[in-house]
N, C-alpha and C positions, 0 to 999 in steps of 0.2 A: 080688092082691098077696101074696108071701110074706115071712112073719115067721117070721125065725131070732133065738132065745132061747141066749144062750149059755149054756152046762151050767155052769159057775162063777158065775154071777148069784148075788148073793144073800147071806146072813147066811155069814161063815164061818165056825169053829169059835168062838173067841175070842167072839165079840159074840155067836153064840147059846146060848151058856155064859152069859154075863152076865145077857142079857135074859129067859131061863128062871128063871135062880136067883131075878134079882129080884122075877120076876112070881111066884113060888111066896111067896115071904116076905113079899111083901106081904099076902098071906092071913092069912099067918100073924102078921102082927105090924101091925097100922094106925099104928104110930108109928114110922116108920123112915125115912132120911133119905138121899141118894146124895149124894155128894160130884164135881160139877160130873156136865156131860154123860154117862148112860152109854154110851153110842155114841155117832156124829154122824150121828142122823139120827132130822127133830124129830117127824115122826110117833110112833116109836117113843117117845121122852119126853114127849110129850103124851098117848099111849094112858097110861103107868106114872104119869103125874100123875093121870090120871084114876083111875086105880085106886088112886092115896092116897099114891104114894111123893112125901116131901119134896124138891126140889132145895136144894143150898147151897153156894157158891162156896168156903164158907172152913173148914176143920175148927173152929175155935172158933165157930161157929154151931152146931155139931150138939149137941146134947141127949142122941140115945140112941143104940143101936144104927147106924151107918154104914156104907154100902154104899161098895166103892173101884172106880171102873168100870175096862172092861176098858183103859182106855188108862195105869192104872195112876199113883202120886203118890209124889213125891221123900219123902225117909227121915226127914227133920224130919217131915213128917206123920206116919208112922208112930210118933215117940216121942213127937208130942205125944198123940195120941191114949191111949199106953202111960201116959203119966204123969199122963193127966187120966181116968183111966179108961172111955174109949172103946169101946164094942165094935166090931170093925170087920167086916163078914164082904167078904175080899177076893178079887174077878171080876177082879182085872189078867188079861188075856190069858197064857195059857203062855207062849208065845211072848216075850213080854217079859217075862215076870220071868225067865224065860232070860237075854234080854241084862243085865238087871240084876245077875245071879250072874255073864255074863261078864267086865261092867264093872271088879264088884265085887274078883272076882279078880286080872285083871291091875292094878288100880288099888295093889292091895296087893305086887303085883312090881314097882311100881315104876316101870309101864309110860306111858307119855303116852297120850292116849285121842283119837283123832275120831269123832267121833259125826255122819255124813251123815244129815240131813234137817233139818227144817225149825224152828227154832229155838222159837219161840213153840207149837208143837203141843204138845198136853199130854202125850202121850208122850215123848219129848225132854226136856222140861221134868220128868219124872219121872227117865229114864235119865240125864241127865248129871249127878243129884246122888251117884249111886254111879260117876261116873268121878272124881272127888275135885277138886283145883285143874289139876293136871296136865290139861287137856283141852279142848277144842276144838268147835264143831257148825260143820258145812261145808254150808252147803244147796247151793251150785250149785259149777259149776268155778270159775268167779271166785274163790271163795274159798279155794281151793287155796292159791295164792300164800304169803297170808299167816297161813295155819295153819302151813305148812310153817317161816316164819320164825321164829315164835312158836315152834315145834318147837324149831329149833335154836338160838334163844337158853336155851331150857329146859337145854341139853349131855345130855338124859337121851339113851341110845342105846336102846333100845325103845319100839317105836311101835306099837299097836294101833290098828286101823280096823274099826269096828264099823258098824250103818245102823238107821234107822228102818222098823218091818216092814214098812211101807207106801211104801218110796222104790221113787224111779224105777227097777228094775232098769238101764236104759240109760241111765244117768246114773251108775248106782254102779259097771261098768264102766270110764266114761269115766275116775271120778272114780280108781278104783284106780289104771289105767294112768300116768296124771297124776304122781300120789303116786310111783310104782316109778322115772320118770324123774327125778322132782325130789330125790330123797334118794341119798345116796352108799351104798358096799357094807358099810360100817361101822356101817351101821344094820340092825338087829335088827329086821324088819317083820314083821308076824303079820295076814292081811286077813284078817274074820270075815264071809263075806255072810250078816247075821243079817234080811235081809227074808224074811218068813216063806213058805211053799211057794205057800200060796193064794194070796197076791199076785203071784208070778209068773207062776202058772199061769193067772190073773185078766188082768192086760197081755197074754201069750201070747195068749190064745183075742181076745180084744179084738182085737188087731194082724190074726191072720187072719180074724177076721168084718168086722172092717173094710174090707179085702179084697175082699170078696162080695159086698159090699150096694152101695144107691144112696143110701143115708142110714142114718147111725146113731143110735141112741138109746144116751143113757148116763143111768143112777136112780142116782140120790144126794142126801144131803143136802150145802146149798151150804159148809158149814164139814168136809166131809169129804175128808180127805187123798186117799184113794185111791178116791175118786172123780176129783178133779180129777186125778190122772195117767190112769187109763181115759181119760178125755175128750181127754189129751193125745197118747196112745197111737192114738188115732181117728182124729182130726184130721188125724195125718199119714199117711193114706189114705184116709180119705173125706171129701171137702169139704164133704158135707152131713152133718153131725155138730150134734149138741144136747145138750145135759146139762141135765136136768129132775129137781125133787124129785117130783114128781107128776104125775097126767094132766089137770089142768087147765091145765099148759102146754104141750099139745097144739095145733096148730093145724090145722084139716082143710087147709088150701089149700098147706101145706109138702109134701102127700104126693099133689098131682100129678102123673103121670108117673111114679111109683115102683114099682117092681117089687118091689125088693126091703129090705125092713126088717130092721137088724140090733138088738137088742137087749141093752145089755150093764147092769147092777146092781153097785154098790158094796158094800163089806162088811159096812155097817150098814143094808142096803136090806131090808124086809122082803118075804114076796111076796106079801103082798096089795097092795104098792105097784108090784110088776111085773104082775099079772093085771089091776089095773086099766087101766095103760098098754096091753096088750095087748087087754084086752075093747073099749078106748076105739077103738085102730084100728081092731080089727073092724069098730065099729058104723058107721063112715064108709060112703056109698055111692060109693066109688071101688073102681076096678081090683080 
């Protein structure tokens, strides 16, 4: 049986930037505190709890020094933190305090904002407090519709469309072309494709290993965005697709008749959670 590893598996910049700083400061400091999930994916934060770092949903829990993970927190947190003297040391992903400076900017032109993805993600939930009132999150085409109305009872004529790093590329597409037909020439559009490089190029390789194989594997944890598009990305080419946090949900009797394994890793997957998966089919005595 052959097993293909796709070459973008894995931590990508952002969240191995995070997960390094943390695991370095925690050496350095036993009393320090991360403010919700620092990735989505729970091995990773159970390894950093076992090495002493605090979880805490709410800023006014934290006590001392506060960690801000890479999926980054709306600007009230930041001044509370400021005014209650906080220290914060902040892993937001580049990548998104990018968007955040985009947001930020055109919010201050004056501009209307949609913000494509998923409302309740803690990303999102960060980014849309620097689009100001003027603004909108569209997770699917459906809700095209009634952004665009909301638009135009606003009368502003500038419209900015920005996305979550982690959205569907083939959905933010969809969603642009949508937008272009549903608004007249007298609007001022400006489309930002701010999903970030490795997520595309992530979908990409996914879509054509999907391709190749006779069943896919997709590692991720179950609350991570962009895992569950990989998975969605699979699916619609290989029918025998799975999406697993780890190799205990393996089953030998799925990999009957299989020739070929494809393996694809989320962005907060580490790769001792991929080498295991890997060691695990190994050790099977089939094909």
């Amino acid at each position: 049986m052959e097993i293909i590893i796709g070459k973008t598996a894995g931590f990508c910049y952002g969240v191995k930037n995070a997960v390094d700083k943390a695991s370095r400061d925690i050496k350095e400091n036993n009393n320090l505190y991360c403010l919700g999930e620092l990735v989505h994916n729970k091995k990773v934060v159970d390894d950093l709890k076992d090495e002493g770092l605090k979880f805490i949903d709410d800023i006014k829990n934290a006590k001392t020094t506060t960690i801000i993970r890479a999926h980054g927190i709306p600007k009230n947190v930041y001044k509370y933190a400021k005014e209650n003297n906080i220290e914060l040391k902040d892993y937001t992903c580049p990548n998104v305090l990018n968007i955040h400076k985009i947001a930020e900017d055109y919010k201050n032109k004056g501009y209307y904002i949609f913000l494509l993805g998923k409302s309740t993600h803690p990303e999102n939930i960060a980014t849309i407090s620097f689009c100001g009132k003027n603004s909108m999150i569209i997770e699917d085409i459906d809700d095209v519709e009634q952004a665009i109305e909301e638009f135009k009872k606003s009368n502003i004529k500038d419209l900015l469309v920005i996305s979550q790093t982690t959205f569907s590329l083939e959905k933010f597409y969809k969603i642009e072309n949508l937008i272009k037909e549903k608004i007249d020439e007298s609007i001022n559009l400006v489309i930002k494709n701010t999903i970030c490089k490795a997520t595309e190029l992530r979908q990409k390789e996914t879509e054509e290993l999907s391709k190749k194989v006779d069943y896919m594997i997709i590692i991720g944890g179950s609350n991570s965005s962009n895992t569950k598009k990989l998975y969605e990305v699979a699916t619609k080419f290989c029918k025998r697709t799975i999406c697993i946090e780890d190799s205990n949900e393996l089953n030998i009797k799925d990999f009957k008749n299989i020739k070929k394994v494809g393996v694809m890793a989320g962005a907060s997957t580490p790769n001792v959670s991929i080498e295991e998966v890997i060691n695990k089919i190994k050790s099977y005595p089939i094909g």
